[in-house]
N, C-alpha and C positions, 0 to 999 in steps of 0.2 A: 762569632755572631750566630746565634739561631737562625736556622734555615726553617722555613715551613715548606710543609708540601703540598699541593693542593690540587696535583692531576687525579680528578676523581671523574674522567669519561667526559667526553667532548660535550654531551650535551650540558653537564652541570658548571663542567668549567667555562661555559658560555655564560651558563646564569653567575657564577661571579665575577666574569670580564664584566658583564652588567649592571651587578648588583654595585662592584668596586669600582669603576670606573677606571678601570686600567687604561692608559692610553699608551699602545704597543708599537714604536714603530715600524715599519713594516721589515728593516733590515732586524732587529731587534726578534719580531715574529717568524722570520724563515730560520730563526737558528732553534726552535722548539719549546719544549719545556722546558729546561733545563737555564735556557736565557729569563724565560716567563720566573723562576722561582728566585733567581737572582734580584731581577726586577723588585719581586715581591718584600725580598729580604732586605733592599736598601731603603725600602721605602714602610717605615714602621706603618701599621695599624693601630689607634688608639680602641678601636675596638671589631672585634672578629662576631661571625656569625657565621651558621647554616646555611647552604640553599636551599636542603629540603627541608627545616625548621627555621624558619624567620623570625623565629619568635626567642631564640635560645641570640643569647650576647655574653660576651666574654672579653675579659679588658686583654686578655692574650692567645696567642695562637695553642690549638690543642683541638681535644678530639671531641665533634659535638655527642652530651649525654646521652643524647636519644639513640642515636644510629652508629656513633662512632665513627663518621664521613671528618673528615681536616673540614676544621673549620676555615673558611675567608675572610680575607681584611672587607671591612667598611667602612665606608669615608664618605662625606657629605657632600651634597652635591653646591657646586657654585651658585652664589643666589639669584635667583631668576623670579619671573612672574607668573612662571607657571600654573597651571592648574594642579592643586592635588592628585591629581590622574593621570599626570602625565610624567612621562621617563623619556629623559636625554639620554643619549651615549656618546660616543667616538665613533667614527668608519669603522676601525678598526674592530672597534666592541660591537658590531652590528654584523661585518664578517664572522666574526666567531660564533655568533651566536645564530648564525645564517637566515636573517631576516630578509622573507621575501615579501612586496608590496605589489596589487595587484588595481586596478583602476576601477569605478564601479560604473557599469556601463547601463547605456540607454538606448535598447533596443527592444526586441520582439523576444519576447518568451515563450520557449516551445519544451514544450516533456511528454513525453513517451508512456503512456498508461498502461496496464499490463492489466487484462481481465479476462480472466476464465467465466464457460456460460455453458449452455446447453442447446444444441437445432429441436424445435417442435413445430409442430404443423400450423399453420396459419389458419386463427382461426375464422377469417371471413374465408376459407377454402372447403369447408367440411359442411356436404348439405349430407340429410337425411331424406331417404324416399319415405312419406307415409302412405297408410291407404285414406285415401279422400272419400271413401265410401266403403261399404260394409262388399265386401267378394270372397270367392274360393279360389285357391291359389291350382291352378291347374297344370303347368310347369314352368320349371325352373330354367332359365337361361345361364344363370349368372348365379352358380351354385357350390361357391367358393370364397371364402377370404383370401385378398390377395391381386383377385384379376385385373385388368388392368380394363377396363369400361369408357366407352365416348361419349361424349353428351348425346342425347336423343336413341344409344344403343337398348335395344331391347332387353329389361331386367327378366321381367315374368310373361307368364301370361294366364289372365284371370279370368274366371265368370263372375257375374254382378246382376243382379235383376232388376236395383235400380238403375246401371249401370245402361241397360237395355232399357228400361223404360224413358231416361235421358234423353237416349239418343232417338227416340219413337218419337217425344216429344219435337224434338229439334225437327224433325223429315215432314211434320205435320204442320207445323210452322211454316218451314222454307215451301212446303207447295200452295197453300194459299197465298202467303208474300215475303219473299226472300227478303227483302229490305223492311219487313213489318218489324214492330217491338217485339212481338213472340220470338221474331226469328232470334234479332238481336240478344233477348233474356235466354233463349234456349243455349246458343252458342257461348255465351256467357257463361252459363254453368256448367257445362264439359271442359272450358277454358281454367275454371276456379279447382275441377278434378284434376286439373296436369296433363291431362289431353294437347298434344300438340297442336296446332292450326294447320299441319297439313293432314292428321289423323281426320279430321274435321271437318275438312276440304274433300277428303278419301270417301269419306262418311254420305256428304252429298251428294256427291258426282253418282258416287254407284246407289243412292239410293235406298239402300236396306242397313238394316241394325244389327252391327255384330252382336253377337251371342258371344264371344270372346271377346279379352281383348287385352293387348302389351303397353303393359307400364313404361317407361322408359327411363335411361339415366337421367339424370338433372343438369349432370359437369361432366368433364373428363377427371379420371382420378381414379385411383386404386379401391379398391371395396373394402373398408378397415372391418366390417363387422356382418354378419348377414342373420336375420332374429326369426324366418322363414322356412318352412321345407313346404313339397308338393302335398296336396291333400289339405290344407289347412286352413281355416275361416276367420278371415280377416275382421275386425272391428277398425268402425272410423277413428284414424290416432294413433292405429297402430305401427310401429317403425318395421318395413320390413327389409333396408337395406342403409347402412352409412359409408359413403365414399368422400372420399380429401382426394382437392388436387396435389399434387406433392411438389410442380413443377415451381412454386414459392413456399420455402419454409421462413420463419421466423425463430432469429437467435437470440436471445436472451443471457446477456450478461449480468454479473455480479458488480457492483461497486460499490466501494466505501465510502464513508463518508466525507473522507481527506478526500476523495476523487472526484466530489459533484462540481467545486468550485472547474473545475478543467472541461465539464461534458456539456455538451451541447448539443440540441437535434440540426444535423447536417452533416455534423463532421464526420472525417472518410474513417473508416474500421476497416484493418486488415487483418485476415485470421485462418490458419490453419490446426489443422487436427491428425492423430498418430494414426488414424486408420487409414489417411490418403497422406502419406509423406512426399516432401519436396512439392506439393502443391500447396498457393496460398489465394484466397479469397480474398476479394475486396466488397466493397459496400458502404452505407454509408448510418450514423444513427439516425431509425425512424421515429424515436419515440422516450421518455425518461418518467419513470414511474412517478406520480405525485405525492407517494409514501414511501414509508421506510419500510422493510421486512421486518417487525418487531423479533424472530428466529433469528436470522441469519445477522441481522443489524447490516444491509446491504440494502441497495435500491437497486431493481431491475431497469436494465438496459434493452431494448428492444431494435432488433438491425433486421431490417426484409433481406435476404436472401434469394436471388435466382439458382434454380435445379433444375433446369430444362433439361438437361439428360441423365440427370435422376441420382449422379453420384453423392447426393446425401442423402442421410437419412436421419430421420427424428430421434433424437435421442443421444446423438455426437456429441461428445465431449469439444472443448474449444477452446482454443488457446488465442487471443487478440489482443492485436494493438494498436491504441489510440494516441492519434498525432493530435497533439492540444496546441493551441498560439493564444497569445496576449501578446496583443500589440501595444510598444511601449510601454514597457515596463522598463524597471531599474532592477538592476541585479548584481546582487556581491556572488564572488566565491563559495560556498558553502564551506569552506575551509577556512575560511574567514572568522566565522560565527562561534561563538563561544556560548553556550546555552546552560542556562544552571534557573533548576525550577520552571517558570513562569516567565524571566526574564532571555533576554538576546543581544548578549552584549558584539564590539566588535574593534578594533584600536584601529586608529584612522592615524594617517603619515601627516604634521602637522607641515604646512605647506612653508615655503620663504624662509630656514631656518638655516643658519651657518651649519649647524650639526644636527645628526638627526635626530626626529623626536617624534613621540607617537602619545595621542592621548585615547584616552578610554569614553565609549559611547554608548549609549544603551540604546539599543532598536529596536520599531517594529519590523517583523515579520510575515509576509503573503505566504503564498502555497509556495514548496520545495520545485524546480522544476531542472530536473538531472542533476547536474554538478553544480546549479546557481538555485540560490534563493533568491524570490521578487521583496522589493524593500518595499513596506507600505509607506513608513517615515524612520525620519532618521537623518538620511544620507543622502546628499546629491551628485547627481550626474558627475565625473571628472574627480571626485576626491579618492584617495588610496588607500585602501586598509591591508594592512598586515595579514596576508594569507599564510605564513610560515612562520613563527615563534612565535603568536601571541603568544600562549602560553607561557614561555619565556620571559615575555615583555612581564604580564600579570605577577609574575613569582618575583621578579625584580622589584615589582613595587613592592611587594609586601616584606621583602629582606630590605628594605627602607622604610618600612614604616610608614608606608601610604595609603591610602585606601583599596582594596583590590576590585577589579569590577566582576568578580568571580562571587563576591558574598556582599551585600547588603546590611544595614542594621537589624529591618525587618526580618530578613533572611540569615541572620549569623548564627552558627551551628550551635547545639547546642551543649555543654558542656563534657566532655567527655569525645564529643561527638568526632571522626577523621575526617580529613581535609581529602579535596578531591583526587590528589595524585596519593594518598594513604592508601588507597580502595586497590589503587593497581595491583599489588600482590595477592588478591583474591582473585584473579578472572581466570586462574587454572583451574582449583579446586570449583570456582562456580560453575565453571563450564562443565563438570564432571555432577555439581547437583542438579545443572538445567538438563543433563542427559539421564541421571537418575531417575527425576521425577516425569519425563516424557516417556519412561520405562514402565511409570508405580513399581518400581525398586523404593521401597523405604529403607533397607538396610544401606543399601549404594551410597542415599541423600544422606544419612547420618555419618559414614564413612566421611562424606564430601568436606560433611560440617563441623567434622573433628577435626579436619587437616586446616580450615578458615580460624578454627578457635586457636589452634597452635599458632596461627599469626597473627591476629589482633589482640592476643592474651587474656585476660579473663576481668577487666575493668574496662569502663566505658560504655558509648549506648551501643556502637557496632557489637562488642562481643558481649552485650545483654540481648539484643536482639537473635542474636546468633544460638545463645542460651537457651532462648524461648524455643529456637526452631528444634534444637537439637530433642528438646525435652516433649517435644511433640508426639502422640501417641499414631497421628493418623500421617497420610500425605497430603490432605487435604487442611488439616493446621497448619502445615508448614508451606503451602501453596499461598494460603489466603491468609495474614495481607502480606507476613514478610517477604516473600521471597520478592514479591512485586518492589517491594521498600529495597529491599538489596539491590534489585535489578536497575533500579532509577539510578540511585547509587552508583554503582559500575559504569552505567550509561554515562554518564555526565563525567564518570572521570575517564573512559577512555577518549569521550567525543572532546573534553578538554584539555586533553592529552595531546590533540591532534592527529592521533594513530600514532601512539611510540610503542604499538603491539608488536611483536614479533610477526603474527600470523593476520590476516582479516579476519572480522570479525562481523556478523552477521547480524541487524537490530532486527528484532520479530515484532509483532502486533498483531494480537487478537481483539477483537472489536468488543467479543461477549463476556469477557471475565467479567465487569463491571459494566454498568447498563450507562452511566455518563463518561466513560472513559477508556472505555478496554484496557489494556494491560499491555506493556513492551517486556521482551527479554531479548538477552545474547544468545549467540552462537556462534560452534566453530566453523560451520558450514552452512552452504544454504537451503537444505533439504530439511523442508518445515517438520518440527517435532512439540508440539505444544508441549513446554511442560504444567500448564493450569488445567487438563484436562485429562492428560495422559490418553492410555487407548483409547476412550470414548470420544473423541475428538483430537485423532493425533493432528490433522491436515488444517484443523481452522485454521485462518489465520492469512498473514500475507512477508513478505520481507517489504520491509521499511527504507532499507539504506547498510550502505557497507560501510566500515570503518576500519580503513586498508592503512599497512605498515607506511614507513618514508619507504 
């Protein structure tokens, strides 16, 4: 009797415990493979197939064409009323294939925002002293950038001859009637000069008109500019001193656009920065811009700040983070989620069944928030999805001959086109042209793209597309659109992979490749290195999400 052999790695030998419906007893399973092929060998196959080609059948056992993997037996499943989308197994064949189910809960949604910004001066803090009348600056008090000034502290001190004629008026006033309208109109108009009320008061009591006379500060606050020296002839208008209080800065954050549905003015921000380590700031947002930055594609964030004892200063860099809540929300796994294109599918544990069973769903999706997505529809409170082999589940259908919820009619690849777990053996070589072109290395990127071409071989749209890059004269043809079209690509087959990478893997986004959709790539690390922009923009950008080994 021919023996087949079919241990080809626990994860595929899962998919055809699945796909065949082996049903192993358990004493049967603790004696290995070795029982498993026996199993296999009493129990003919009228027809064999792939795991990794579902598409390939063969009336007997032998090596599939494509890849040369042992082919699996397939057998029909018993008749049911199933949906098309849905895949029974055994315990047994759910063990192997290590399916975990996970509840989808209804609770509070909280995620943690990550925004970089910048401290500036507040700008209801920054007066200007002008001169309110035409004088000679006669000296300087306050004859430095820098000093640190009180409200009411004397800046200058000047001559004025209407300044003196002013104040003539006002003394001629108050002796025929201190409470007359003269008086009131006189002191009025030294009050509209910046003249303080006790200067004016000073003025009265002793009776006589300075011939001098001190400007004053306005606020407390540092003197950012001084446009002034001794000797010099002022005009009405002209600025001769600007001081900011410092003691409130204003910090102005970066956010995306994925990030507005989460902000809101009140919510608490906490934030530190490398020039004062181990210390962290709190506060709260004052304020959310009602535009977009058409540059940056970012909305500014606005946070008041207290510096009563001065340790910031304008122009710190910031590192913060924002505590987001949605109250009652629904929320799967993000491991759960199976994304391809436009769509969000996810396999839900069909409830009440002798044996297990899982059908295929297609969802909407709210904002990502940490390790859970909010479900917009879809799914209700209490049902289970498959957080660990979908993947699994998906390729069992389609080694059946079912629908997969991974491709669509709308959506079915196009001729030639690789299937999403095909992509995997490119994420070496890609990750070596996502580091090329974050270099503008073009010899590197073409390096990269001869070793992708040895793998997809030289038919089909991946290695036409590959073609095109290779034959690219610039870094900039080969940036724009393919590499983005690759990137999608790889995306969707690691993300429905479920992480079967060796290493993590790091998703990027830059907002500004494209003005309606920015652009995602991979990496092997999380130290942002555009490759759409190379040096001239290594840093845009943000991490997206990790997509971490089992």
């Amino acid at each position: 009797m021919k023996t087949t052999h079919i241990l080809i790695g626990s994860g595929l030998l899962a998919l055809g415990l699945i796909a065949g419906r082996f049903f192993i007893p358990d004493e049967a399973a603790a004696t290995g493979a070795d029982t498993m092929q026996a199993q296999s060998s009493e129990t003919p196959a009228s027809v064999w197939t792939c795991s990794m080609h579902p598409q390939i059948r063969q009336p007997e056992a032998g090596d599939c064409p494509i890849c040369g993997m042992d082919l699996i037996p397939l057998t029909e499943d018993s008749e049911t009323n199933d949906s098309p989308r849905t895949l029974r197994m055994s315990e047994s064949s759910k063990a192997m294939a290590e399916i975990e189910t996970s509840p989808v809960l209804r609770q509070a949604a909280t995620h943690h925002i990550r925004l970089s910004g910048k401290l500036e001066r507040a700008e209801t803090e920054v007066k200007s002293l002008t001169a309110r009348f035409p004088a000679r600056v006669e000296k300087l008090y306050v004859d430095a950038v820098g000093q640190q000034v009180a409200k009411g502290q004397a800046l200058a001190l000047v001559y004025s001859p209407e300044l003196l004629s002013a104040q003539n008026e006002l003394l001629i006033a108050y002796r025929r009637d201190p409470e007359g309208r003269f008086t009131h109109a006189a002191r009025k108009k030294l009050l509209l000069w910046d003249l303080q009320p006790a200067q004016i008061n000073a003025l009265l009591e002793q009776d006589v008109a300075k011939l001098q006379f001190e400007l004053p500060a306005p606020i407390d606050g540092i003197v950012l500019s001084k446009q002034i020296n001794e000797g010099d002839y002022l005009e009405t208008g002209e600025t001769l001193y600007t001081i900011a209080d410092l003691s409130e800065l204003w910090l102005y954050l970066d956010a995306y656009e994925s990030d507005l549905p989460w902000l809101q003015v009140g919510q608490p921000v906490s934030f530190a920065m490398q020039s004062i380590p181990g210390v962290r700031y709190e506060s709260s947002i004052d304020f959310i811009e009602p535009e977009l930055d058409p540059r940056s594609r970012t909305v500014p964030v606005r946070v008041r700040v207290d510096n009563i004892d001065g340790a910031l200063k304008p122009g710190m860099f910031v590192q913060a983070i924002i505590l987001a809540k949605v109250e009652d929300a629904r929320l799967v796994p993000a491991s759960a989620v199976l994304r391809t294109g436009q769509r969000a599918v996810v396999y839900v544990e069909v409830p009440g069944q002798s044996e297990p069973a899982y059908e295929g769903r297609e969802i909407q999706l709210g904002a990502k928030a940490g390790a859970y997505y909010v479900v917009a529809s879809g799914l209700e409170s209490g049902e289970s999805v498959v957080t660990n082999g979908a993947f699994k589940i998906d390729s069992s259908l389609q080694i059946k001959a079912k629908p997969s919820m991974m491709s669509i009619s709308s959506e079915a690849p196009a001729k030639g086109a690789l299937e999403p777990t095909q992509w995997l053996p490119l994420i070496e070589p890609y990750l070596d042209l996502q580091s090329a072109l974050a270099d503008d290395d073009l010899d590197s990127a073409k390096k990269a793209l001869q070793t992708m071409m040895g793998i997809t071989g030289h038919s089909g749209e991946a290695a036409k597309m590959i073609h095109n890059m290779i034959a690219a004269d610039t870094l900039d043809a080969i940036r724009r659109p393919s590499f983005e079209t690759l990137s999608n690509h790889l995306i969707e087959a690691v993300e429905a992979a479920s992480g079967i990478e060796k290493h993590t893997l790091y998703k990027m986004h830059c907002p500004m490749v494209y003005k309606d959709r920015g652009a995602d790539w991979l990496q092997a690390d999380d130290r942002l290195r555009n490759p759409y922009y190379g040096a001239m923009m290594h840093r845009c950008g943000e991490l997206k999400g990790e997509i971490k080994p089992k």
